[in-house]
Every structure is written in C-alpha cells, then in structure tokens.
C-alpha positions in Angstrom: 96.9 -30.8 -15.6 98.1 -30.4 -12.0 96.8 -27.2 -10.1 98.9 -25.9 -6.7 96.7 -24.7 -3.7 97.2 -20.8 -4.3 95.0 -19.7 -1.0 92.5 -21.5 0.9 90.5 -19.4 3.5 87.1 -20.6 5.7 84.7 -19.3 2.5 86.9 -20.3 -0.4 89.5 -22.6 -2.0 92.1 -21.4 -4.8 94.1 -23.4 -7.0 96.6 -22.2 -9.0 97.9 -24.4 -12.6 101.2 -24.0 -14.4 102.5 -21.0 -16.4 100.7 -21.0 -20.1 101.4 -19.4 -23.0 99.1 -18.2 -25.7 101.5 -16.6 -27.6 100.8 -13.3 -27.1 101.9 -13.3 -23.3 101.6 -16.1 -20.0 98.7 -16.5 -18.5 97.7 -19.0 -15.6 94.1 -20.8 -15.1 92.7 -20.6 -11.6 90.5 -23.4 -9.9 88.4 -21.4 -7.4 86.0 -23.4 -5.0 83.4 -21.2 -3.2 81.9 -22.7 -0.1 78.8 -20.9 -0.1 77.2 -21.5 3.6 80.1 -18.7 4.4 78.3 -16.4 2.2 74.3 -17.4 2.9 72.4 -19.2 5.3 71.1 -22.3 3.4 71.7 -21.6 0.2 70.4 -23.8 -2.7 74.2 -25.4 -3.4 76.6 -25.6 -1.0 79.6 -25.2 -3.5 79.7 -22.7 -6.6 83.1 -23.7 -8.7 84.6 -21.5 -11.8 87.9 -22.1 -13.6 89.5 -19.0 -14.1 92.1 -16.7 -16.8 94.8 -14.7 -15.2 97.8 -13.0 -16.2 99.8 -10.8 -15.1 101.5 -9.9 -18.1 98.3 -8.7 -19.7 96.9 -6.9 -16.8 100.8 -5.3 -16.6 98.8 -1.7 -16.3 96.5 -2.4 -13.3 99.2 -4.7 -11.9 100.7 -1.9 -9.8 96.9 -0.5 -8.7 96.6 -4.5 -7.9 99.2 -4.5 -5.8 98.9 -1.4 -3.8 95.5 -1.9 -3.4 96.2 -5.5 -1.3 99.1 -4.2 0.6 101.5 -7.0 -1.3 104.6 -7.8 0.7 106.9 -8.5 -2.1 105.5 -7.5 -5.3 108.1 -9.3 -7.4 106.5 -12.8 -6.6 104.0 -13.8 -9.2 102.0 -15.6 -7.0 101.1 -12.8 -4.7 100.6 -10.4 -7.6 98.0 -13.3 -8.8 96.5 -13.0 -5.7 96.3 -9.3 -6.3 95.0 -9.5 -9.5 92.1 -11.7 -8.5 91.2 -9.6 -5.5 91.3 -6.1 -7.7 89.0 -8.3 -9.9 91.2 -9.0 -13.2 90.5 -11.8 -14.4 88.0 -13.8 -16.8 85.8 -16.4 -15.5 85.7 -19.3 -18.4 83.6 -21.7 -16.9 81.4 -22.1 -13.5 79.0 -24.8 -12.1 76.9 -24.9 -9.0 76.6 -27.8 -7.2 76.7 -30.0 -3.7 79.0 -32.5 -4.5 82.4 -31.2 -3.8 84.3 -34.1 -5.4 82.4 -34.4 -8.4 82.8 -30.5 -9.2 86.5 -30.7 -8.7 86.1 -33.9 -11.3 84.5 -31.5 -13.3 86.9 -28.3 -13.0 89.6 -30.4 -13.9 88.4 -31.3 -16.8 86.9 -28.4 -18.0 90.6 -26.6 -17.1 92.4 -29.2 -20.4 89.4 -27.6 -22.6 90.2 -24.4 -21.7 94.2 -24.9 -22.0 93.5 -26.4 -25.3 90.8 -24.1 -26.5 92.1 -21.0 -24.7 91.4 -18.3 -27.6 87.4 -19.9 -27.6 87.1 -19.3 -24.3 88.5 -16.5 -24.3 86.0 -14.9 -27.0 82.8 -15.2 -25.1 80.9 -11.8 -24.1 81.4 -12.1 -20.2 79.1 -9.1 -19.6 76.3 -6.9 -21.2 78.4 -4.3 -22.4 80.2 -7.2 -24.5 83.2 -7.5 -22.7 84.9 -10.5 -23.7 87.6 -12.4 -21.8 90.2 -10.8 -23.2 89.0 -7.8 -21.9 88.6 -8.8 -18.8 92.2 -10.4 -18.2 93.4 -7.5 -19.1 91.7 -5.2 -17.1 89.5 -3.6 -19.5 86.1 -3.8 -18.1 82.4 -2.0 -18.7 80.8 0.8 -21.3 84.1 3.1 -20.9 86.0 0.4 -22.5 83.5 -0.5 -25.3 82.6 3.5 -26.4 86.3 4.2 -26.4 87.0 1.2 -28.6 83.8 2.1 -30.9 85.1 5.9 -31.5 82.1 7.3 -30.6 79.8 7.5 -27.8 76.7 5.3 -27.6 74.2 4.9 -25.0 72.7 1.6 -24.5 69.4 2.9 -25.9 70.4 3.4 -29.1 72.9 0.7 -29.1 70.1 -2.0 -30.3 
C-alpha cells in the first residue's frame, strides 16, 4: 500500500495511506517515524516507528475540540483535521518497533500496515492501556477509567477491580 508524506518536521516523519473502510466508518493508517536524538541525547535507538489508526469519522465528537485546539486554517480538509486528531492525541497505535536502521523499519511498517488493513478489527481489539482501553476506544476518543466505569454502570476503583 502506498503512504503520502502527511508532515515531516526536524524530530518526526508522518505518512499518511489511502482512505479505508471498515464498514462501520473510514478510517486512515498513519506511518509515523520518530527521530529520537531530537527528543534525548544518545538514546538507545535512534528511530522509534508505529503504524497508526485514525479517523475522523469516528472521533466526529472531539473533532471540533481537535481542531480548535491546533488553530486549523481550514477545517473542511481532511488532512489537516488528521493532523489535528493526532496532535489532540486520537488515535490508536497498532504496532511500534524501535530500532537504528531507518530503512529496514520503514521495510517493516510497510508491511506491518497490509496486516493491519487486512486484519483491522484484530488490531483494533487489543487493550492499548491499563484501564483496558482498546483501539476502538482510542480512535474514537474514548480514553482512561471515565470511559471504562461509565461503560460498566457502576463505579469501580482499581483496587477492587482485580
């Protein structure tokens, strides 16, 4: 699958893939590329890389926060309210390596970005947090113990939530 370069700043790399659907509403899968000597002075890889679940049409309620939030120019373009999205922090991080090899990672993301298109709903399923969040959550903007006690019906703590 082809990606498009979404941003690219000195401290990290984004690349954006084609519209999906999972039939429930589109979603797009992100490439990001973090060059990590911008973030620490010799640190143990000098590349961290994730592929990435975003969509606007499931975050539709934090879209507007999103958006205000980054000062969007136009907010009718879908690849600025992307760029939102990931900078408010909704989306769902599917897979990530550390590494030095910069080519080989990319290799790697590309590959692991046809799993995820194929297996999307798999992906999507894993508990990305300790409160259980799962991707779906996440993509949507549903994040942390609010989320999870409000789902449950009643309110747990996590010390009796064993």
């Amino acid at each position: 699958m082809k990606t498009k370069l979404l941003f690219e700043s000195n401290c990290q790399q984004c690349r954006l893939s084609k519209k999906l659907n999972n039939g429930d509403w589109d979603y797009y899968l992100l490439i990001v590329l973090d060059i990590m000597n911008e973030y620490e002075q010799n640190p143990k890889s000098k590349y961290v890389i994730s592929v990435e679940a975003i969509s606007p049409t499931a975050a539709n309620s934090k879209v507007k926060q999103a958006v205000e939030s980054c000062d969007v120019q136009n907010p009718n373009n879908v690849k600025e309210i992307i760029v939102a999205l990931h900078t408010y922090g909704v989306y769902a991080i599917l897979w990530s390596k550390a590494g030095n090899n910069k080519r080989e990672l990319l290799k790697e993301a590309r590959h692991e970005l046809m799993m995820i298109s194929g297996f999307f709903g798999f992906y999507m399923d894993v508990k990305q947090n300790m409160f259980g969040n799962t991707g779906w959550d996440l993509i949507c903007g549903n994040v942390g113990w609010d989320y999870i006690t409000k789902i449950d019906g009643d309110v747990k703590t996590l010390s009796n939530n064993k």
